[in-house]
mmCIF entry with sequence, helices, sheets and N, C-alpha, C, O atoms, coordinates in Angstrom:
data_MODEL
# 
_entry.id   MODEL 
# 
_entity.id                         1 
_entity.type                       polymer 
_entity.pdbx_number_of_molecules   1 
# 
_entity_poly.entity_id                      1 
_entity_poly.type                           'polypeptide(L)' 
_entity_poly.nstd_linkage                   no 
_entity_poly.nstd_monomer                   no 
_entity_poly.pdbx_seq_one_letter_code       
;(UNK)(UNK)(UNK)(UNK)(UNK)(UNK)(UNK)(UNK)(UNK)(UNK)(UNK)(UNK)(UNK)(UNK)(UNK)(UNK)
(UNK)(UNK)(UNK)(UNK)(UNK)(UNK)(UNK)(UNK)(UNK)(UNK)(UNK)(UNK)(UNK)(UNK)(UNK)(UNK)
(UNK)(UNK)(UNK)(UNK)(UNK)(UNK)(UNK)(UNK)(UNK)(UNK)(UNK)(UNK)(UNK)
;
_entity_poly.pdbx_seq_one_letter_code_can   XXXXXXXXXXXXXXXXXXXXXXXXXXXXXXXXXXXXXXXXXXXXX 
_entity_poly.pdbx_strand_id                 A 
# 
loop_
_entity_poly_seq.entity_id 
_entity_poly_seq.num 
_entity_poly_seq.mon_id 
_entity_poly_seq.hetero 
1 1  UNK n 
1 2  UNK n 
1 3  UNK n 
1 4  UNK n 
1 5  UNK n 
1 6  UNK n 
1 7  UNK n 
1 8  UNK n 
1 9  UNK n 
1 10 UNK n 
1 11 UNK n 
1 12 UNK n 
1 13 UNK n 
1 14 UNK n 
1 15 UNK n 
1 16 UNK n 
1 17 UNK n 
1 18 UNK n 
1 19 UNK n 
1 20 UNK n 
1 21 UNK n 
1 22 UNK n 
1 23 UNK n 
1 24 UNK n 
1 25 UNK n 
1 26 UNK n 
1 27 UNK n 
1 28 UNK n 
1 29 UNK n 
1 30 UNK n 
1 31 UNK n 
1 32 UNK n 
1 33 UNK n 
1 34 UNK n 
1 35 UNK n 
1 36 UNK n 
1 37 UNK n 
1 38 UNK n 
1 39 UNK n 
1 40 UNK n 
1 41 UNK n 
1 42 UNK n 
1 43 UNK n 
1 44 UNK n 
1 45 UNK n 
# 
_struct_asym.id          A 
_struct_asym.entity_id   1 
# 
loop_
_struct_conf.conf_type_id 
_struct_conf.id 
_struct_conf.pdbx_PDB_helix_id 
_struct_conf.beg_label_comp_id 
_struct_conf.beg_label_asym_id 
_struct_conf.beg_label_seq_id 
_struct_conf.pdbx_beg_PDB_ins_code 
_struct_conf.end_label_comp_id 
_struct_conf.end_label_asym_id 
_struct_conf.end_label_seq_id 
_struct_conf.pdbx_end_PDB_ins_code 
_struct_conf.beg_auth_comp_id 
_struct_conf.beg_auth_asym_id 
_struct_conf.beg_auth_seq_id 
_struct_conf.end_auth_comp_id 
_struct_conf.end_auth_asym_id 
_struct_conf.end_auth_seq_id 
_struct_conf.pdbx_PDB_helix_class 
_struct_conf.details 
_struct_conf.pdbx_PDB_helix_length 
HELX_P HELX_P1 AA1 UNK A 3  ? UNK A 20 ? UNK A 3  UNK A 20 1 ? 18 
HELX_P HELX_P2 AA2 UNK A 24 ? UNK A 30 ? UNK A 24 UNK A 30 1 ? 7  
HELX_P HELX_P3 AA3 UNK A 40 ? UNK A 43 ? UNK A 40 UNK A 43 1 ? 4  
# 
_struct_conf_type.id          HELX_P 
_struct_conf_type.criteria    ? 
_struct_conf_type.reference   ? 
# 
loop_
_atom_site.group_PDB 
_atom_site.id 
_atom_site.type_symbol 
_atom_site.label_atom_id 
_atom_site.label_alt_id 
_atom_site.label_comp_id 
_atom_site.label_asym_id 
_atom_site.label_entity_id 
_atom_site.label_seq_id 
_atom_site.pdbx_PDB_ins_code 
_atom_site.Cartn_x 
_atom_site.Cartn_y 
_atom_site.Cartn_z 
_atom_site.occupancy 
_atom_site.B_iso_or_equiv 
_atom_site.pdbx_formal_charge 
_atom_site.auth_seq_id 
_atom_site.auth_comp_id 
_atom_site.auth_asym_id 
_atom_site.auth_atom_id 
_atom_site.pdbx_PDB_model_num 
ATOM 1   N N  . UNK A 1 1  ? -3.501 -103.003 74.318 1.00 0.00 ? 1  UNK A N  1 
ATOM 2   C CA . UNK A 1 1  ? -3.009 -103.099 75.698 1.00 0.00 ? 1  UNK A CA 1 
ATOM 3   C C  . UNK A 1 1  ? -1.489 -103.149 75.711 1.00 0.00 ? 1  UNK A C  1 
ATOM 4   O O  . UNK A 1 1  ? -0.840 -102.398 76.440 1.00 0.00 ? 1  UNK A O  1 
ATOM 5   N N  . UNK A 1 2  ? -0.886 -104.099 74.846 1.00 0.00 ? 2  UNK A N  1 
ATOM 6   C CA . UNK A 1 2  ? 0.460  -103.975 74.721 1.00 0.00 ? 2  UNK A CA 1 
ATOM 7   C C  . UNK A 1 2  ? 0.921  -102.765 74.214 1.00 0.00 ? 2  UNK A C  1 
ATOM 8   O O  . UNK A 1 2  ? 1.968  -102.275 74.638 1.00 0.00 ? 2  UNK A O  1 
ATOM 9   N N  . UNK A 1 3  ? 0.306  -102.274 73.422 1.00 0.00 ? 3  UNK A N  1 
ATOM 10  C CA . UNK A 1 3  ? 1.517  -100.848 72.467 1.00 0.00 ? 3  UNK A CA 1 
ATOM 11  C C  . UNK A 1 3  ? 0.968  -99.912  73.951 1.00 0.00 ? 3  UNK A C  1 
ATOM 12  O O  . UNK A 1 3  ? 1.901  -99.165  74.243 1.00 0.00 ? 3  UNK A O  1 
ATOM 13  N N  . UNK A 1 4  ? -0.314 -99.705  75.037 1.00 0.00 ? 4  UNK A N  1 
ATOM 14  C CA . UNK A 1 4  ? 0.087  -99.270  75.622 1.00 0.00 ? 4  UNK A CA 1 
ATOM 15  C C  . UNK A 1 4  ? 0.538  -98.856  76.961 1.00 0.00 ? 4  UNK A C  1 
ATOM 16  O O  . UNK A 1 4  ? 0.415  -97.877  77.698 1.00 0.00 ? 4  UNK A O  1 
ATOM 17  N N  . UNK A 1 5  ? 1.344  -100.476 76.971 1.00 0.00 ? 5  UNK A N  1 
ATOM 18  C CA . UNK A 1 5  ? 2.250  -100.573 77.993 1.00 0.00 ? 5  UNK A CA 1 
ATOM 19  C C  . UNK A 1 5  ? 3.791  -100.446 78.011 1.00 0.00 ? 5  UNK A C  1 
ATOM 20  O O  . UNK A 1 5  ? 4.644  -100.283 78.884 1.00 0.00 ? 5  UNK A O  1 
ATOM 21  N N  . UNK A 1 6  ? 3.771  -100.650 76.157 1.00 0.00 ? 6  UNK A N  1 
ATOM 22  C CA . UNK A 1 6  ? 5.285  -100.345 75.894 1.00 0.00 ? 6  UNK A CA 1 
ATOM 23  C C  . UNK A 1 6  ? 5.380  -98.741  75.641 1.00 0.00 ? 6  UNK A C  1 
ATOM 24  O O  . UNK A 1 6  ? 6.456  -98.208  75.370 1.00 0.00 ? 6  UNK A O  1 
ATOM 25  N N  . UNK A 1 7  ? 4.264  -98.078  75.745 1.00 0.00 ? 7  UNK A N  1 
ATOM 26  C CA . UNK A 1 7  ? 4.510  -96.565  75.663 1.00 0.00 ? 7  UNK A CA 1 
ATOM 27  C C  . UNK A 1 7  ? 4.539  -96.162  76.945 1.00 0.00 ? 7  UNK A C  1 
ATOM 28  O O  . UNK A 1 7  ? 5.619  -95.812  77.420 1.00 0.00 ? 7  UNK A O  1 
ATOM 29  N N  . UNK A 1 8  ? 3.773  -96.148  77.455 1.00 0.00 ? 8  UNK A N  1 
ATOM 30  C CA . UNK A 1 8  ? 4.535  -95.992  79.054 1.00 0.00 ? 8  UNK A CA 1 
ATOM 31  C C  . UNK A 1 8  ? 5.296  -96.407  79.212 1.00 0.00 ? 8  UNK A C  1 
ATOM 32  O O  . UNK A 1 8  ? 6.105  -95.492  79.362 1.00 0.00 ? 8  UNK A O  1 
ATOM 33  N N  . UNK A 1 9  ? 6.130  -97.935  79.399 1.00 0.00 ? 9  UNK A N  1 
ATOM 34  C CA . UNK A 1 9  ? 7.516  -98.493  79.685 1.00 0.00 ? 9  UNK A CA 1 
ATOM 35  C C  . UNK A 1 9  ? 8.641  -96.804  78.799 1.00 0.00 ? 9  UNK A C  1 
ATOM 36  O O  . UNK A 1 9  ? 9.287  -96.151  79.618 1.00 0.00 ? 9  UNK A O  1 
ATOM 37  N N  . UNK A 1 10 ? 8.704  -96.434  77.598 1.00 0.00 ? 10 UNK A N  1 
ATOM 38  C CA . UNK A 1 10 ? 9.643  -95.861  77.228 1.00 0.00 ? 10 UNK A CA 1 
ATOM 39  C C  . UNK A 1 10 ? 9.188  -94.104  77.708 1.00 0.00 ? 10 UNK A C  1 
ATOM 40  O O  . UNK A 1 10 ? 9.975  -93.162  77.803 1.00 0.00 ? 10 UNK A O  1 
ATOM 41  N N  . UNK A 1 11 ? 8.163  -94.091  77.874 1.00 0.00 ? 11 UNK A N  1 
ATOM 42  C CA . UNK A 1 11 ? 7.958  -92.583  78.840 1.00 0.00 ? 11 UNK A CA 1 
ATOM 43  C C  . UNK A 1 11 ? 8.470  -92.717  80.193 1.00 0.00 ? 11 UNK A C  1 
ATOM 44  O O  . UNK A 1 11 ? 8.921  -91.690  80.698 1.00 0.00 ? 11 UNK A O  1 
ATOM 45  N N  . UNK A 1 12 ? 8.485  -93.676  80.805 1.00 0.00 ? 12 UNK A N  1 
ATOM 46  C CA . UNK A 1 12 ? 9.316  -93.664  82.252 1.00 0.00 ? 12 UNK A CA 1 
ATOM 47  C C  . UNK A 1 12 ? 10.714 -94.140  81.792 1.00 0.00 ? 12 UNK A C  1 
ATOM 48  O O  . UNK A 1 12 ? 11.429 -94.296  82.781 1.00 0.00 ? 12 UNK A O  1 
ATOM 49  N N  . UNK A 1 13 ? 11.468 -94.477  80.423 1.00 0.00 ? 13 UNK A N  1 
ATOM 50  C CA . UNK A 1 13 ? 12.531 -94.681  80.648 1.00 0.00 ? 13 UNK A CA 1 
ATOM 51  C C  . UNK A 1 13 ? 13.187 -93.486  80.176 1.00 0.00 ? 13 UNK A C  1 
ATOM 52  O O  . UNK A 1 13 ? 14.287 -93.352  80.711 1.00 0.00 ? 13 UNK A O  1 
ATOM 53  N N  . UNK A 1 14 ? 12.868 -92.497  79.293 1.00 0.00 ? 14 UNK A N  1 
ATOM 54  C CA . UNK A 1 14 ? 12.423 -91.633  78.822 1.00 0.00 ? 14 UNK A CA 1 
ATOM 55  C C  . UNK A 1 14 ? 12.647 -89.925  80.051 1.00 0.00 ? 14 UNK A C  1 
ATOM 56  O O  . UNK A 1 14 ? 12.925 -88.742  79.855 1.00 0.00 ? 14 UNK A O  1 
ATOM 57  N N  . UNK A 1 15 ? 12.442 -90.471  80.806 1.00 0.00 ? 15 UNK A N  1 
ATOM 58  C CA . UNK A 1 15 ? 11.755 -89.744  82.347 1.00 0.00 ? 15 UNK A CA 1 
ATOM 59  C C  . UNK A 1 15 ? 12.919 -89.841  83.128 1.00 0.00 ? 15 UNK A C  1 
ATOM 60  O O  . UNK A 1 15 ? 13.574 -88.839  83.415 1.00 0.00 ? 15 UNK A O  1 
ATOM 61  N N  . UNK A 1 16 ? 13.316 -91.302  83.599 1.00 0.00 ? 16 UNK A N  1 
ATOM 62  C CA . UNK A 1 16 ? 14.580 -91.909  83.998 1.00 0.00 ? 16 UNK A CA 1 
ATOM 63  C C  . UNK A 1 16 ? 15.875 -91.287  83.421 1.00 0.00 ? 16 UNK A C  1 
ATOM 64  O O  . UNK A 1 16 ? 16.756 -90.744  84.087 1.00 0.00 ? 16 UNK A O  1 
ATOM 65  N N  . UNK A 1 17 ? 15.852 -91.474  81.885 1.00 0.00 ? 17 UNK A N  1 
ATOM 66  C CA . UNK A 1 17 ? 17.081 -90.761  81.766 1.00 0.00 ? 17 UNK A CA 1 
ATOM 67  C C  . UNK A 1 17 ? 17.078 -89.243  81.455 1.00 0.00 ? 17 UNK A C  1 
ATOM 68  O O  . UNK A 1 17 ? 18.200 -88.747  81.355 1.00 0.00 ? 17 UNK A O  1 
ATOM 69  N N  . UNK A 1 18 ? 16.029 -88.426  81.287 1.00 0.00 ? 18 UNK A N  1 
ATOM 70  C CA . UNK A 1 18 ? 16.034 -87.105  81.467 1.00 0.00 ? 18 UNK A CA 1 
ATOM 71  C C  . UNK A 1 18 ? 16.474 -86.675  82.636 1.00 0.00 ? 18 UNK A C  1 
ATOM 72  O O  . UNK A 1 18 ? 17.237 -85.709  82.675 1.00 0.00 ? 18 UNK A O  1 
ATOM 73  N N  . UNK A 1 19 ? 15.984 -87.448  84.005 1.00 0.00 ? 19 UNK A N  1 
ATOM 74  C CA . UNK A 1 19 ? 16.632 -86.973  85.213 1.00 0.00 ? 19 UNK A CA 1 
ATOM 75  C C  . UNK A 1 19 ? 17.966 -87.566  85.576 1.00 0.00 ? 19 UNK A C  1 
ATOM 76  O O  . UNK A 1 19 ? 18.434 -86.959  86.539 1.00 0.00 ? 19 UNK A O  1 
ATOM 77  N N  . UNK A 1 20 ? 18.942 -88.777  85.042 1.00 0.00 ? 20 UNK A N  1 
ATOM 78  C CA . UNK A 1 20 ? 19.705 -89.254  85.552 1.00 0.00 ? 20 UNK A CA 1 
ATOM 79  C C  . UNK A 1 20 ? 20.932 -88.255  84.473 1.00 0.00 ? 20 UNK A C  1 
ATOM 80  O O  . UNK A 1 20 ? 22.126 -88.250  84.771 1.00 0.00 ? 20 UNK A O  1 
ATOM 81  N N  . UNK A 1 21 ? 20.466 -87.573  83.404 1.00 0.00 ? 21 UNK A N  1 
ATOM 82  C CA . UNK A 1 21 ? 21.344 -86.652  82.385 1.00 0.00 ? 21 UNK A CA 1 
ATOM 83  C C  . UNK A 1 21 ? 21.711 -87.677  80.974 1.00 0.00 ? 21 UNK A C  1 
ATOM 84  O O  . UNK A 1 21 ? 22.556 -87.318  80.154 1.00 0.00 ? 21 UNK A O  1 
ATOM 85  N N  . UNK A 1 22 ? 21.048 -88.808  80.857 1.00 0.00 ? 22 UNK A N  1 
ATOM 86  C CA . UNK A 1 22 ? 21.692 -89.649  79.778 1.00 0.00 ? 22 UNK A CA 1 
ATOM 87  C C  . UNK A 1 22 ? 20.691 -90.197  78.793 1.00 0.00 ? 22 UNK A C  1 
ATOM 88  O O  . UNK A 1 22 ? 20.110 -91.246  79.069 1.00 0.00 ? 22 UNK A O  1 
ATOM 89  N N  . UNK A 1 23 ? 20.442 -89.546  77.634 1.00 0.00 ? 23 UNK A N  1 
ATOM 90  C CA . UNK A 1 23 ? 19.152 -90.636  77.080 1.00 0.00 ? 23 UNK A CA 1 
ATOM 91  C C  . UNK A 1 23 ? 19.317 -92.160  76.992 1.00 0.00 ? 23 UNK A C  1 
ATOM 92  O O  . UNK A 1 23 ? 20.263 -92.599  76.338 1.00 0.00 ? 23 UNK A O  1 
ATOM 93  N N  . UNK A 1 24 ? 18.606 -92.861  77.504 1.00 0.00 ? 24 UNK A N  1 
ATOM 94  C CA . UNK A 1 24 ? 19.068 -94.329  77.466 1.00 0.00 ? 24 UNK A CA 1 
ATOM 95  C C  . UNK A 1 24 ? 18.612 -94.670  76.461 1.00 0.00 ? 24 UNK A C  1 
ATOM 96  O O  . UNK A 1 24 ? 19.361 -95.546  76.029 1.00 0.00 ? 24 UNK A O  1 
ATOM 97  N N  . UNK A 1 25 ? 17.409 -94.431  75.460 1.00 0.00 ? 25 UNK A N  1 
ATOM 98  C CA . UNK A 1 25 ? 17.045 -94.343  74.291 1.00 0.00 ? 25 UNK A CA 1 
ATOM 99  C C  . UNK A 1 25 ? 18.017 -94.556  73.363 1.00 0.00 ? 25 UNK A C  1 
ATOM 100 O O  . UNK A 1 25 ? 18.226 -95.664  72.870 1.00 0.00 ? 25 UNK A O  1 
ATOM 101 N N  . UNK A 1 26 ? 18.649 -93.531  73.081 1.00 0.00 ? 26 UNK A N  1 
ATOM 102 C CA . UNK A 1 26 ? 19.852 -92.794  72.246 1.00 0.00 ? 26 UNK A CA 1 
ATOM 103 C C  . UNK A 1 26 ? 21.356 -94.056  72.295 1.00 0.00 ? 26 UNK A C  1 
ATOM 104 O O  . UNK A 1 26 ? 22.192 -94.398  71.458 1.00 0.00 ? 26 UNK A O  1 
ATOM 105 N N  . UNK A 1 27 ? 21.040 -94.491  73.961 1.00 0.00 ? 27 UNK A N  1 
ATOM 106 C CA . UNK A 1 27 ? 22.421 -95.012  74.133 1.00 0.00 ? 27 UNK A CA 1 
ATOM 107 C C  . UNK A 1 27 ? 22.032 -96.401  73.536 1.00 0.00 ? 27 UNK A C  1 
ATOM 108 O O  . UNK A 1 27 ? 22.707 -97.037  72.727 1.00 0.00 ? 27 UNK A O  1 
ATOM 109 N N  . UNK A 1 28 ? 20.955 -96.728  74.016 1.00 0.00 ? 28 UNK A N  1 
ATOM 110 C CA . UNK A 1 28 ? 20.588 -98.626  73.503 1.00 0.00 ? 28 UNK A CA 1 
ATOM 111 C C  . UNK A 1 28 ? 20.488 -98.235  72.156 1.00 0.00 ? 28 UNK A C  1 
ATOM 112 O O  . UNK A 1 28 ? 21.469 -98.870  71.770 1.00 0.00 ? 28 UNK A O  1 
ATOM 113 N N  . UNK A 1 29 ? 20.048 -97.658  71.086 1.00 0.00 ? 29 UNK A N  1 
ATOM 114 C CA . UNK A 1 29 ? 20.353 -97.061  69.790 1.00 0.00 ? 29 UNK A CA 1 
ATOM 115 C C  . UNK A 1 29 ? 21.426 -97.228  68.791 1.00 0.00 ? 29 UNK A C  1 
ATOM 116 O O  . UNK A 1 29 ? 21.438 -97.922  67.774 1.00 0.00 ? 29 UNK A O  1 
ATOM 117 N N  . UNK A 1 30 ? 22.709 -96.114  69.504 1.00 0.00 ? 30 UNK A N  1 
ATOM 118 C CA . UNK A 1 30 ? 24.082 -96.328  69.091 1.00 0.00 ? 30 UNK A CA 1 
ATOM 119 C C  . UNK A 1 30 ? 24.810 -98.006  69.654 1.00 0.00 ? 30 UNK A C  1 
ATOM 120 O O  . UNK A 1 30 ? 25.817 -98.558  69.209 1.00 0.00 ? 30 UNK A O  1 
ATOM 121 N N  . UNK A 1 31 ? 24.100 -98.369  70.488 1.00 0.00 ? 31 UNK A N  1 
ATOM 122 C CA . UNK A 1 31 ? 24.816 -99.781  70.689 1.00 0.00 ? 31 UNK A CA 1 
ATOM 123 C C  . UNK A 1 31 ? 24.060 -100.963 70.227 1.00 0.00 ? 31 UNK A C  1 
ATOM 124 O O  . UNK A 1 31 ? 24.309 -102.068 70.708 1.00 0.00 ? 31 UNK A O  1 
ATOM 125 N N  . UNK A 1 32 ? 23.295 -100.826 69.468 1.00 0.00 ? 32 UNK A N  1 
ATOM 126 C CA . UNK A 1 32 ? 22.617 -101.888 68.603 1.00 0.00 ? 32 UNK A CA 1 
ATOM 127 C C  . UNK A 1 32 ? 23.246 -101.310 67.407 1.00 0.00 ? 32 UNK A C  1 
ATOM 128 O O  . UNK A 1 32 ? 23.661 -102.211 66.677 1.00 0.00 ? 32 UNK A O  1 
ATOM 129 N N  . UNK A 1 33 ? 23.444 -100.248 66.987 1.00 0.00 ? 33 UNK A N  1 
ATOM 130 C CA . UNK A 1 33 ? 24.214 -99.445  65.376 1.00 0.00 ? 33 UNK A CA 1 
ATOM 131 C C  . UNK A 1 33 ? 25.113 -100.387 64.853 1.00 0.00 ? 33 UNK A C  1 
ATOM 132 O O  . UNK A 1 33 ? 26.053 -100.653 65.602 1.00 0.00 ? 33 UNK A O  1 
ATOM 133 N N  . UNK A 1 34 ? 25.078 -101.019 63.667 1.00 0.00 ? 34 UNK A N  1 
ATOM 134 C CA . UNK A 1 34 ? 26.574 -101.619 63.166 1.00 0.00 ? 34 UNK A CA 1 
ATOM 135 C C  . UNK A 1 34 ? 27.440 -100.581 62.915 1.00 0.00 ? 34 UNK A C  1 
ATOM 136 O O  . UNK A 1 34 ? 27.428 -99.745  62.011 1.00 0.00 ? 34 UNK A O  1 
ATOM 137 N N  . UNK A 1 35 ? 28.518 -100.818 64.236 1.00 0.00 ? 35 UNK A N  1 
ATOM 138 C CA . UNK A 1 35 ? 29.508 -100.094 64.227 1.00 0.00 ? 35 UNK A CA 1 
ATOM 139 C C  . UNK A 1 35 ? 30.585 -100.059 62.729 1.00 0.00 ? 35 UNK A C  1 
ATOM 140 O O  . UNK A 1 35 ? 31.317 -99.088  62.540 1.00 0.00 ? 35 UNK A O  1 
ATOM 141 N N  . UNK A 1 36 ? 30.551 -101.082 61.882 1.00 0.00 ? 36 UNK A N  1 
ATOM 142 C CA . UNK A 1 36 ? 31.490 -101.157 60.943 1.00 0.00 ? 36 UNK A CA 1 
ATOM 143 C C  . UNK A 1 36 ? 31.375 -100.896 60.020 1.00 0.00 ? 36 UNK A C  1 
ATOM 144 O O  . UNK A 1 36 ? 32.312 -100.989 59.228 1.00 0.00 ? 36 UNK A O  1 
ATOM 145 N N  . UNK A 1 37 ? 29.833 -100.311 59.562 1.00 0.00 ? 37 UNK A N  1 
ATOM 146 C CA . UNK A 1 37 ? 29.295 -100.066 58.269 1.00 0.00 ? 37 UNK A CA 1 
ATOM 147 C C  . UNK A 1 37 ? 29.253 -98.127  58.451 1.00 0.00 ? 37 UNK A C  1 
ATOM 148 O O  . UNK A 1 37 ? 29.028 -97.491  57.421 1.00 0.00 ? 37 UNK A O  1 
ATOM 149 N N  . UNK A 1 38 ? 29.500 -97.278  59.902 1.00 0.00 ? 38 UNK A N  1 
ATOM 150 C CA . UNK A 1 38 ? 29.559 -96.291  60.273 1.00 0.00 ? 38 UNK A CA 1 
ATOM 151 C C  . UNK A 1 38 ? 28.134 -95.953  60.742 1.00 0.00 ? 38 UNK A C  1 
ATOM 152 O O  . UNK A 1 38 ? 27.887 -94.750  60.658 1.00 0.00 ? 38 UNK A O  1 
ATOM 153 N N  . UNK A 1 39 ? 27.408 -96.512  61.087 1.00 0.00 ? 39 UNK A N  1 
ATOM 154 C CA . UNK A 1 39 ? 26.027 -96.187  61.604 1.00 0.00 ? 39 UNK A CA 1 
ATOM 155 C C  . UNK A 1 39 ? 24.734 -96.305  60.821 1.00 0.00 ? 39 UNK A C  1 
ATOM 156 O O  . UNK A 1 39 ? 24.580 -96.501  59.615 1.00 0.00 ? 39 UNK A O  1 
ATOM 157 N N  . UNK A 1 40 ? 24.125 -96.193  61.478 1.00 0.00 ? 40 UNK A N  1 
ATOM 158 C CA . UNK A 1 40 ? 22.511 -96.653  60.730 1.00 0.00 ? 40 UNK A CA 1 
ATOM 159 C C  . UNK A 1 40 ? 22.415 -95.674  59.359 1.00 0.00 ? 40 UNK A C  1 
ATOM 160 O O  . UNK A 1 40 ? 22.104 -96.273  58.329 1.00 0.00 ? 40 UNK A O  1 
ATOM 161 N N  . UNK A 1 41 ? 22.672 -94.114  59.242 1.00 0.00 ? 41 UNK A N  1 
ATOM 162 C CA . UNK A 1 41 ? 22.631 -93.164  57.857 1.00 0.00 ? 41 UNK A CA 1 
ATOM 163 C C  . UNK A 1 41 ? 23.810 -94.319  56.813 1.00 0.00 ? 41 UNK A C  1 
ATOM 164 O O  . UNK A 1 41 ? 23.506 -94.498  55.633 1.00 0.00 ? 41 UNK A O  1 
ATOM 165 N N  . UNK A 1 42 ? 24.866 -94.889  57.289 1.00 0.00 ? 42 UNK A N  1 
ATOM 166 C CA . UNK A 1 42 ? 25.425 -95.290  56.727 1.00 0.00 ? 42 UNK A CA 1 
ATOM 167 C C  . UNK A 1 42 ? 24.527 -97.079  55.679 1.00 0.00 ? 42 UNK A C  1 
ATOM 168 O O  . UNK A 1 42 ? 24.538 -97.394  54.490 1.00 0.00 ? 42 UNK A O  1 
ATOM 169 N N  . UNK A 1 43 ? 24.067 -97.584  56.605 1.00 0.00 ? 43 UNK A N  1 
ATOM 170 C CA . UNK A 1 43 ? 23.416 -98.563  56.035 1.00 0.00 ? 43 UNK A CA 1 
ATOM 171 C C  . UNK A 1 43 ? 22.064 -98.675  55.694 1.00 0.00 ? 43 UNK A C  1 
ATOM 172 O O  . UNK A 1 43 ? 21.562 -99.718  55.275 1.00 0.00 ? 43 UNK A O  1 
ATOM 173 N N  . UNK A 1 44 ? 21.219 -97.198  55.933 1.00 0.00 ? 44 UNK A N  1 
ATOM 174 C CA . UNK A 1 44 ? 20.195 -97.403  55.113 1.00 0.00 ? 44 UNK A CA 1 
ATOM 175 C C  . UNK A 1 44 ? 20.715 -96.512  54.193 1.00 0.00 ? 44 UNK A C  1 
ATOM 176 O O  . UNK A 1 44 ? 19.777 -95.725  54.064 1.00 0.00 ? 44 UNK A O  1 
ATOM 177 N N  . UNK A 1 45 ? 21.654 -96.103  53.427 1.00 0.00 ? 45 UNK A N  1 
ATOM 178 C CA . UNK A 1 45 ? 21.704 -95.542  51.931 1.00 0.00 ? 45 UNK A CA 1 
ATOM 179 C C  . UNK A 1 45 ? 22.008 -96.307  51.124 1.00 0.00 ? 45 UNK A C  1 
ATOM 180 O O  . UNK A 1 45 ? 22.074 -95.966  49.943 1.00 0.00 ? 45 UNK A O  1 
# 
Protein backbone atom coordinates (compact mmCIF):
# COMPACT_ATOMS: atom_id res chain seq x y z
CA UNK A 1 0.00 0.00 0.00
CA UNK A 2 2.78 2.31 0.82
CA UNK A 3 5.32 1.68 -2.21
CA UNK A 4 1.96 2.25 -3.92
CA UNK A 5 1.26 5.45 -2.82
CA UNK A 6 4.73 6.70 -3.03
CA UNK A 7 4.57 5.71 -6.76
CA UNK A 8 1.84 7.65 -7.53
CA UNK A 9 2.99 10.59 -5.17
CA UNK A 10 6.30 10.75 -7.72
CA UNK A 11 4.10 10.11 -11.03
CA UNK A 12 2.08 13.25 -10.19
CA UNK A 13 5.23 15.00 -9.19
CA UNK A 14 6.73 13.68 -12.12
CA UNK A 15 3.53 15.06 -14.19
CA UNK A 16 3.77 18.44 -12.21
CA UNK A 17 7.07 19.12 -13.31
CA UNK A 18 6.80 17.87 -16.91
CA UNK A 19 4.11 20.52 -17.28
CA UNK A 20 5.55 23.35 -15.12
CA UNK A 21 9.15 22.70 -17.59
CA UNK A 22 11.39 21.65 -14.46
CA UNK A 23 12.09 18.09 -13.24
CA UNK A 24 11.62 18.46 -9.57
CA UNK A 25 13.03 14.98 -9.31
CA UNK A 26 16.37 15.99 -10.83
CA UNK A 27 16.26 19.30 -8.81
CA UNK A 28 15.61 17.66 -5.11
CA UNK A 29 18.54 15.23 -6.45
CA UNK A 30 21.29 17.82 -7.26
CA UNK A 31 20.32 19.54 -3.93
CA UNK A 32 20.68 16.68 -1.64
CA UNK A 33 24.30 15.96 -3.94
CA UNK A 34 27.41 16.73 -1.72
CA UNK A 35 28.29 19.64 -3.40
CA UNK A 36 32.09 19.42 -2.22
CA UNK A 37 33.02 16.02 -3.08
CA UNK A 38 31.65 17.17 -6.97
CA UNK A 39 28.52 15.06 -7.03
CA UNK A 40 27.17 11.72 -6.40
CA UNK A 41 29.68 9.95 -9.73
CA UNK A 42 32.16 11.70 -7.63
CA UNK A 43 31.47 9.86 -4.26
CA UNK A 44 30.38 6.63 -5.26
CA UNK A 45 33.90 5.91 -6.98
Amino acid sequence: MTLALLGAAIIVIKMIGAMSGYDLIEMAVNATRPADSGGWLAATR
